[in-house]
C-alpha positions as CSV (number, residue, x, y, z in Angstrom):
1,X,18.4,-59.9,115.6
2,X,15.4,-58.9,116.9
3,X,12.1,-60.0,116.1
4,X,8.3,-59.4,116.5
5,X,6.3,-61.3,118.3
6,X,2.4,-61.9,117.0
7,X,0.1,-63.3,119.5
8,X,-3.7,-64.0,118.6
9,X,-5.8,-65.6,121.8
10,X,-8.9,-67.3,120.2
11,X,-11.2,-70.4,120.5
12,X,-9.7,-73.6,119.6
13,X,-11.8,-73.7,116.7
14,X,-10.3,-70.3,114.7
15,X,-7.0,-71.2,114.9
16,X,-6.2,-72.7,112.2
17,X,-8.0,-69.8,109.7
18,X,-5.3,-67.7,111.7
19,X,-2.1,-69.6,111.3
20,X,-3.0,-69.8,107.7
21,X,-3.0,-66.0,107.6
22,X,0.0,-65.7,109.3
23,X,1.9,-68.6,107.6
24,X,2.1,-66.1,104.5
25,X,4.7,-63.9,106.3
26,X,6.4,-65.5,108.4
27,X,9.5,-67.8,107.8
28,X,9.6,-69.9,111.1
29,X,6.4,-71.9,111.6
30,X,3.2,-71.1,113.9
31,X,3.1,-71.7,117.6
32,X,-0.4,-73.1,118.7
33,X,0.1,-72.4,122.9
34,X,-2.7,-74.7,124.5
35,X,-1.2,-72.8,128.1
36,X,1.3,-74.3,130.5
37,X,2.4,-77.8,130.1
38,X,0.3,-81.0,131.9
39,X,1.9,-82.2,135.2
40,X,3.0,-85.6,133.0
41,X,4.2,-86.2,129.5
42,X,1.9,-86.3,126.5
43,X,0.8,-89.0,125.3
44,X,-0.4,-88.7,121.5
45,X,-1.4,-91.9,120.7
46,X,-4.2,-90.8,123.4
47,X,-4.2,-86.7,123.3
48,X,-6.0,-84.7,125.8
49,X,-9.0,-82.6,124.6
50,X,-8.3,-78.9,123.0
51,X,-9.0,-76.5,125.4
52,X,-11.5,-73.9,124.5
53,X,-9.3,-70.6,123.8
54,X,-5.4,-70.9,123.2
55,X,-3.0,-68.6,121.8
56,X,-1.5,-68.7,118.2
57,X,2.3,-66.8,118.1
58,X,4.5,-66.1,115.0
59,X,7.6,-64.4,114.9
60,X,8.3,-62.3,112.3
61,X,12.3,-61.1,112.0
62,X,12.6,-58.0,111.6
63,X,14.5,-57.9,108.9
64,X,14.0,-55.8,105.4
65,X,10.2,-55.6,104.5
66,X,8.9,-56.7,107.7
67,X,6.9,-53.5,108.0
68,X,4.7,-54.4,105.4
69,X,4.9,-57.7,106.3
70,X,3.1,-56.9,109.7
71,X,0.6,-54.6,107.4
72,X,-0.5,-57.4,106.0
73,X,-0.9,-59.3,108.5
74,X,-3.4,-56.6,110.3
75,X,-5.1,-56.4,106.8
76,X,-5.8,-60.4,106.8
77,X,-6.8,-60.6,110.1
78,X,-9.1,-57.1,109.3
79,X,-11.0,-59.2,106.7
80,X,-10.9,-62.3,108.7
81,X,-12.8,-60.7,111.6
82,X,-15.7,-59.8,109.4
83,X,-16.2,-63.3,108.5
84,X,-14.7,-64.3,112.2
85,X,-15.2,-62.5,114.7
86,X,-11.8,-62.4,117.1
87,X,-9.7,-60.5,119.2
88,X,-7.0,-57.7,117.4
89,X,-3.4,-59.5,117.7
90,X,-1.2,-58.0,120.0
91,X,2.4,-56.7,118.7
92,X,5.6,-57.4,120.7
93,X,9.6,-56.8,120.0
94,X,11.6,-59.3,121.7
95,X,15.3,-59.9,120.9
96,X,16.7,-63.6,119.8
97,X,17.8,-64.2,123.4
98,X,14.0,-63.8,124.6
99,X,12.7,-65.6,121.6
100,X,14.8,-68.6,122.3
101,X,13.5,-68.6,125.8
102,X,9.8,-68.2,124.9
103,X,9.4,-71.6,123.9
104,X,10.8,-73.7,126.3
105,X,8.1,-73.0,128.9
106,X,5.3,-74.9,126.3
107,X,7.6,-77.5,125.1
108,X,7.0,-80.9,126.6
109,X,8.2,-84.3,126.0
110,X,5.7,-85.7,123.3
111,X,4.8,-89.2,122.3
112,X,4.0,-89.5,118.6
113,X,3.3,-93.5,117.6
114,X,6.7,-94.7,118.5
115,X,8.6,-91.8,118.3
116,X,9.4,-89.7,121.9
117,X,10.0,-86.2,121.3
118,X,11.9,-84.7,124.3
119,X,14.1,-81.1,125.2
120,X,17.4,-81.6,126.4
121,X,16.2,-80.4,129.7
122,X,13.5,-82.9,130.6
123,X,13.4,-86.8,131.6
124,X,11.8,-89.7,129.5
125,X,11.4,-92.9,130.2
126,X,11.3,-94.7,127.0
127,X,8.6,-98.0,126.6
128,X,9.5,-101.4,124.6
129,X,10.1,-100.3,120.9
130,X,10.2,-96.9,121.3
131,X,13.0,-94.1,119.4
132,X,13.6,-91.7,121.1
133,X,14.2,-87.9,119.5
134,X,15.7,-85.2,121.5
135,X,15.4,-82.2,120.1
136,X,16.2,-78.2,121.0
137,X,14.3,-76.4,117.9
138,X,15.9,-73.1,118.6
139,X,15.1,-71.1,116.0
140,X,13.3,-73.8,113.5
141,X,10.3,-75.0,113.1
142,X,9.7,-78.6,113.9
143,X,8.7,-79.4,117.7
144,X,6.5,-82.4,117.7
145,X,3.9,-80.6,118.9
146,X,2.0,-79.0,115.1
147,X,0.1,-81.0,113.2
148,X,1.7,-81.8,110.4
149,X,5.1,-82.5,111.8
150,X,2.7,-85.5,113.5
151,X,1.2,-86.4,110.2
152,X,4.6,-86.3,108.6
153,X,5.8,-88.7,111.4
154,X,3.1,-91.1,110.9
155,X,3.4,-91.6,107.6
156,X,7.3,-92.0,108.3
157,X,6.7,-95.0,110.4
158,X,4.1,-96.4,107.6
159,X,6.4,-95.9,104.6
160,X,9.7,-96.0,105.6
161,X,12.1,-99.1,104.7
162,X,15.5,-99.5,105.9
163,X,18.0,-98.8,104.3
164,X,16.4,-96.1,102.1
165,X,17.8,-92.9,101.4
166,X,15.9,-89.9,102.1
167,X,15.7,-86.4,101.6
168,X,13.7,-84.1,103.6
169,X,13.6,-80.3,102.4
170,X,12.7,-77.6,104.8
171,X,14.1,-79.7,107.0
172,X,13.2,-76.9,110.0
173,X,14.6,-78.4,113.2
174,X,15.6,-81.9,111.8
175,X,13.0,-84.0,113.3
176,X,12.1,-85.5,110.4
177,X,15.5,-86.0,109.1
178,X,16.5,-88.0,112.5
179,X,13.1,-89.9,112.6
180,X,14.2,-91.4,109.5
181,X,17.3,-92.1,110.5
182,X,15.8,-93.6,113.6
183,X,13.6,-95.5,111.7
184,X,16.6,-97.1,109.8
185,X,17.3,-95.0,106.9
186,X,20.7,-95.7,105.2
187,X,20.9,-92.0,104.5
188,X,19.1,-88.7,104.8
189,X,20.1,-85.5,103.1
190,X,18.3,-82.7,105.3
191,X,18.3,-79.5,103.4
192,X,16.9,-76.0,104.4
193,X,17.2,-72.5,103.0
194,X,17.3,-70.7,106.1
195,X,20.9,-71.0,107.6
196,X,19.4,-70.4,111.2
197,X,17.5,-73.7,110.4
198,X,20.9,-75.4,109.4
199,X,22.9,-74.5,112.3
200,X,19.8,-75.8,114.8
201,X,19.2,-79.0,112.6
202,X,22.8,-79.4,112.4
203,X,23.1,-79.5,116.4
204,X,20.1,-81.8,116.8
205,X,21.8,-84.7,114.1
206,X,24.8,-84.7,116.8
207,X,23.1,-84.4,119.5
208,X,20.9,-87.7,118.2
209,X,24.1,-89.3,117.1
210,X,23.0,-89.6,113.7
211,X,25.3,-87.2,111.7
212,X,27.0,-90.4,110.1
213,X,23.7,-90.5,108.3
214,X,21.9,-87.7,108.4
215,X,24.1,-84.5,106.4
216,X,22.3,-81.1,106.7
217,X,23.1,-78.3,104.0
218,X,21.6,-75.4,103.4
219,X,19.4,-75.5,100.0
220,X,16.2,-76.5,98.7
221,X,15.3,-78.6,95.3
222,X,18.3,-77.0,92.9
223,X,21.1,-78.0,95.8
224,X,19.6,-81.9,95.6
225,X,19.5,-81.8,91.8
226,X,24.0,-82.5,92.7
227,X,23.5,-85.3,95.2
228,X,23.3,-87.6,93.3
229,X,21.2,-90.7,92.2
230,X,17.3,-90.2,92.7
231,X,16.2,-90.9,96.6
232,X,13.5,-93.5,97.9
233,X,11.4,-90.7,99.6
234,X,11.6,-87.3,100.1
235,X,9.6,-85.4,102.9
236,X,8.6,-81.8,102.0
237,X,6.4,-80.3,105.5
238,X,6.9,-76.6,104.4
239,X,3.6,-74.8,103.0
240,X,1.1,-75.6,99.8
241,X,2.5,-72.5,97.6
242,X,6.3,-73.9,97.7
243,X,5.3,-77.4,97.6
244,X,3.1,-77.0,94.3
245,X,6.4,-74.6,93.1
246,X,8.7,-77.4,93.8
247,X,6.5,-80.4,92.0
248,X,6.4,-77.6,88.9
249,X,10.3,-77.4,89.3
250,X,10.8,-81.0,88.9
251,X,10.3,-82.8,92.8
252,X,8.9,-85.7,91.0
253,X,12.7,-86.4,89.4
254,X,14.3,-86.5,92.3
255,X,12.4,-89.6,93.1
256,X,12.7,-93.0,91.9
257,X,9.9,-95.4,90.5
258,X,8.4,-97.0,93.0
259,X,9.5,-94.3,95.5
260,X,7.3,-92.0,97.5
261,X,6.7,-88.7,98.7
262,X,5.0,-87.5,101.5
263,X,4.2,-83.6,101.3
264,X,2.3,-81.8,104.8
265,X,1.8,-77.9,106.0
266,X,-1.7,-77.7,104.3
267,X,-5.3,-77.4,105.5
268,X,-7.7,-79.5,103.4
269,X,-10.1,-77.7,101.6
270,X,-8.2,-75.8,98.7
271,X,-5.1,-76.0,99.4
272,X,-4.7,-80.0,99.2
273,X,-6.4,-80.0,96.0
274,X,-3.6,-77.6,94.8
275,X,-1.4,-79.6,95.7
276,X,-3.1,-82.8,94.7
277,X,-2.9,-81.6,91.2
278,X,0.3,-80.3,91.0
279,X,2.1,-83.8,92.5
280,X,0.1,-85.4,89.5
281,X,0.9,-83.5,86.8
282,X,4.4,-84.0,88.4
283,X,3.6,-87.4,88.1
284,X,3.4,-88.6,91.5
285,X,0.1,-90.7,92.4
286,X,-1.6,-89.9,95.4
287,X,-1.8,-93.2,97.5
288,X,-2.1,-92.3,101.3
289,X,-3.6,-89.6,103.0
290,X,-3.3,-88.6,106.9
291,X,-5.2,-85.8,108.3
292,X,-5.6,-84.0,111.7
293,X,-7.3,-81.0,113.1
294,X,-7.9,-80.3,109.4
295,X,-4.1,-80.3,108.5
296,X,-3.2,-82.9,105.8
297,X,-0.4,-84.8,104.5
298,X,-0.5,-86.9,101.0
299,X,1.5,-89.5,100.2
300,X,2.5,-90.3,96.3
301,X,4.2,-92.7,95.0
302,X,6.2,-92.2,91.4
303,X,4.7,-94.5,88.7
């Protein structure tokens, strides 16, 4: 497959009105490249200041429709620049093989609370009480390193009991779906609608040594509708449109009283009161809110 590479370098401060634009087209994420990695691991309990420009990549497969897929995307950023004034993106065709490689170069071991986040290619020395996640995202989208995959670990190690059973849809690279089981989950049913995001997520569970609990399939809302009994909590860190389709589809079933969901991939502003509203009327209660760099994640509980 090949794919096409979007890169937009701007100041810290526009990149989020950027990824949002992009995050209507493309299937696998945004990359936020703050440049080449620090000399030591991160520490995000304590993060290092932004730097004043970075670079914000999609890919975009170039599958059916992608043509006016990237017209779109030119038209966005078109009115965006009016408003915003910022360089044009720049356009580049890459195969998988090259896309694959792209990432490793910014990819850094990562602490996140007590979670540490590390490639299979790097060294970590893990502190008192610390899990540690190794993870090769591949393809998906789930490094660590965005946001709301942060958020959506935070509010893991807040809300999680052990012995709960889970499910995390748009389950991306699996990071959230091994955090759980990390954190002691009984079970965790990581589902994804992207087979690309099955196969890497599926790899990362071995490689963890959690696939006795953690069972990736691919699927979204209508494939956990036949697992079974209700879960405890379900993660959803995909983007405000499909979340507020999902809670009108009937997410707030698939959870028990008393249980909780914790939704990210949302700026605040508009967006979170969308989806705000629509985990209400699904009748999930809005209990817990986390928020960084103007990304937010809610968490509900079920009445």
């Amino acid at each position: 497959m090949r794919w096409l590479e979007i890169s937009v370098q701007v100041p810290t401060e526009l990149a989020d009105p950027i990824a949002e634009v992009l995050s209507r087209y493309v299937p696998h994420g945004i990359a936020f490249d703050y440049g080449p990695p620090p000399a030591v691991e991160t520490d995000w309990e304590r993060p290092p200041p932004p730097p004043p420009v970075l670079t914000v990549r999609a890919y975009l497969p170039m599958t059916e429709g992608w043509e006016a897929a990237r017209h779109r995307i030119e038209e966005g950023f078109w009115h965006l620049r009016q408003i915003l004034p910022f360089p044009p993106p720049e356009f580049r065709v890459i195969d998988e093989t090259a896309w694959e490689e792209a990432w490793k170069a910014h990819y850094d071991v990562l602490r996140v609370g007590s979670f540490v986040i590390k490639p299979s290619w790097r060294e970590a020395a893990l502190r008192p009480g610390e899990l540690l996640i190794e993870l090769d995202p591949g393809m998906a989208f789930g490094t660590g390193t965005h946001p709301t995959t942060r958020l959506c670990l935070q509010a893991l190690a807040e809300w999680l009991e052990p012995g709960s059973r889970i499910l995390d849809l748009g389950t991306g690279s699996g990071i959230l779906a091994i955090a759980a089981a990390r954190k002691g989950a009984a079970v965790v049913w990581a589902l994804d609608i992207d087979p690309v995001a099955v196969r890497v997520a599926q790899e990362n569970v071995r490689r963890n040594g959690v696939a006795d609990r953690v069972h990736v399939r691919e699927g979204s809302l209508e494939a956990a509708r036949a697992l079974g009994e209700p879960f405890d909590g379900i993660l959803a860190n995909i983007l405000a449109p499909v979340i507020v389709r999902l809670c009108a589809e009937g997410l707030g079933d698939r959870v028990r009283p008393g249980g909780w969901v914790v939704a990210s991939g949302f700026f605040a502003g508009e967006q979170e009161e969308a989806v705000g509203q629509a985990m209400a009327a699904a009748g999930l209660r809005v209990r817990a809110r986390w928020e960084e760099d103007g990304w937010v994640a809610l968490g509900a509980r079920k009445e």
